[in-house]
N, CA, C and O of each residue as an XYZ file, in Angstrom:
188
protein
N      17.800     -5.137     20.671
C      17.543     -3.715     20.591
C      16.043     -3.494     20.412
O      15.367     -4.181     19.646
N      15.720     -2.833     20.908
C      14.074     -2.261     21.107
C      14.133     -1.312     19.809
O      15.084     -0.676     19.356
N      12.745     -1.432     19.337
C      12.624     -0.097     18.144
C      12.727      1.519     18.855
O      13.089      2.653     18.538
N      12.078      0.689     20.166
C      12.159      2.651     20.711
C      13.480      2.899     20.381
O      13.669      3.922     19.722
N      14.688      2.053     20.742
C      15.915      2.547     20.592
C      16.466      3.194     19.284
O      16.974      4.296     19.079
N      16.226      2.266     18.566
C      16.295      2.571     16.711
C      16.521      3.802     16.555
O      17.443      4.600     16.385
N      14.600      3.687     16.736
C      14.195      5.019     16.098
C      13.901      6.543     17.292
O      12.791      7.017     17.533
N      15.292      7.067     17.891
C      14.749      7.684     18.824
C      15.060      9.033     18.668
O      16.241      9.059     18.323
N      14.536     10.393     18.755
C      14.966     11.366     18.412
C      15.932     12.055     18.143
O      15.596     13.123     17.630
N      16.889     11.935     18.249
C      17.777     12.050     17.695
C      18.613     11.473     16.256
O      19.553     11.930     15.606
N      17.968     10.542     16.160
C      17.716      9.756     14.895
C      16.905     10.604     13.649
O      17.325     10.948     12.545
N      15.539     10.799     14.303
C      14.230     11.330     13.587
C      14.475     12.946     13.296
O      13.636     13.545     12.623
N      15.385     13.490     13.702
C      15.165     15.007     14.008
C      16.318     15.395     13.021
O      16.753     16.542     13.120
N      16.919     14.463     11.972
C      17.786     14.895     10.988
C      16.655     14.446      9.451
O      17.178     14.255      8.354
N      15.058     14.337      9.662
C      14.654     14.295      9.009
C      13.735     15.902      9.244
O      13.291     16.330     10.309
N      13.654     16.573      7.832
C      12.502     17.752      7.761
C      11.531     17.327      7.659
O      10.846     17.214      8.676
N      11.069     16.937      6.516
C       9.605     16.602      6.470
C       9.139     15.453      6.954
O       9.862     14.868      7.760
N       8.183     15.013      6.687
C       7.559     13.612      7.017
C       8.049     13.233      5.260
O       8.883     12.328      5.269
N       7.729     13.700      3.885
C       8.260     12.717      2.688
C       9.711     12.462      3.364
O       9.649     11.362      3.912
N      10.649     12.884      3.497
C      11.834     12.668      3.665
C      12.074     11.334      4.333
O      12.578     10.334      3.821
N      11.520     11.532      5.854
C      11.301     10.325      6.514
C      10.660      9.048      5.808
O      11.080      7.900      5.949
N       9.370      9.508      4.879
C       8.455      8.328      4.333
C       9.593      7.508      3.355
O       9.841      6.302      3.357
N      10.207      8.608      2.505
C      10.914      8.000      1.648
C      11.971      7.105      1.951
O      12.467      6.284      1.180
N      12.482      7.469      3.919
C      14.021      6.787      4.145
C      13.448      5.273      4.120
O      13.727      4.459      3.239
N      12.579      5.018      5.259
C      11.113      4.223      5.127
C      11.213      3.233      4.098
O      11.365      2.031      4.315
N      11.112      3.841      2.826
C      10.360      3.076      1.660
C      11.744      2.548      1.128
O      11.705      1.603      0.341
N      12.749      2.980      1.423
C      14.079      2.276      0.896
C      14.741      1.415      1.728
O      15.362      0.479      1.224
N      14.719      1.563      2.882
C      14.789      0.458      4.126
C      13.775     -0.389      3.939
O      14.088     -1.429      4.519
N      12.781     -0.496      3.464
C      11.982     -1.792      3.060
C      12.186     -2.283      1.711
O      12.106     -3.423      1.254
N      12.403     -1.421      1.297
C      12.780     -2.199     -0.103
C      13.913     -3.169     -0.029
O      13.827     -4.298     -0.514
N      15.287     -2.591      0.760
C      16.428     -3.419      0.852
C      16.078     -4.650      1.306
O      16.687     -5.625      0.867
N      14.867     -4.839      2.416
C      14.187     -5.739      3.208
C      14.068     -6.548      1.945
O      15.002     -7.317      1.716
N      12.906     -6.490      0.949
C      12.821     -7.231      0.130
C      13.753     -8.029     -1.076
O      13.756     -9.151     -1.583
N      14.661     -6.567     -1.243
C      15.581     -7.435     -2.078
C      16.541     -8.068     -1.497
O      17.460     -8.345     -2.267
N      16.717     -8.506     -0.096
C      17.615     -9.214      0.342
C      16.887    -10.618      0.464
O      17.495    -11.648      0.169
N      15.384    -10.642      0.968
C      14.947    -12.097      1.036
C      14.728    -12.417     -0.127
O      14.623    -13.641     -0.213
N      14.514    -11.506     -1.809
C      14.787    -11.935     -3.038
C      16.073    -12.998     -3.430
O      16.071    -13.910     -4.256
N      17.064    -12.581     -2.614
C      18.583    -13.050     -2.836
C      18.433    -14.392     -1.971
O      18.708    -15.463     -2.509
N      18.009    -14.352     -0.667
C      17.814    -15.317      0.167
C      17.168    -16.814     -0.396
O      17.593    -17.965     -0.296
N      15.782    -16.162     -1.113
C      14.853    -17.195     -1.940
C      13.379    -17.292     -0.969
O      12.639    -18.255     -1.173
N      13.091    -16.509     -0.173
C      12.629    -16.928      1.311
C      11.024    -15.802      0.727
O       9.897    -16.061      1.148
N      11.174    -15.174      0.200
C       9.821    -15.151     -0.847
C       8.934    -13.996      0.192
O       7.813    -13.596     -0.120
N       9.660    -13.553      1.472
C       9.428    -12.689      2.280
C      10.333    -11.447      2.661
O      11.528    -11.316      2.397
N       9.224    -10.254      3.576
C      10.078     -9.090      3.472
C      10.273     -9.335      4.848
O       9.839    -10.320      5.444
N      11.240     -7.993      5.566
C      11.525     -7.794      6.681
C      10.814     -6.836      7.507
O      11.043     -6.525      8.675
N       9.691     -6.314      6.519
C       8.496     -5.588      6.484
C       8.958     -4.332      7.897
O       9.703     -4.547      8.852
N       8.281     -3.184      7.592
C       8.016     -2.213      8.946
C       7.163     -1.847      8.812
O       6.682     -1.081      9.646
């Protein structure tokens, strides 16, 4: 899957603001991290 696909308007357009979006963002990376926490792998899945 391509990111264009991901993230494609229709996706983006159930966000109002840009915090809203920043924040979905900042919790989808976080999960990133606490899963390679669990893993042991000492890395994120970063975006």
């Amino acid at each position: 899957m391509q990111k264009e696909e991901l993230f494609d308007y229709e996706f983006l357009k159930q966000f109002k603001t840009w915090d809203e979006l920043n924040g979905f963002l900042k919790e989808l990376q976080k999960t990133g991290y606490q899963e390679d926490d669990r893993k042991g792998t000492g890395r994120s899945v970063g975006l």
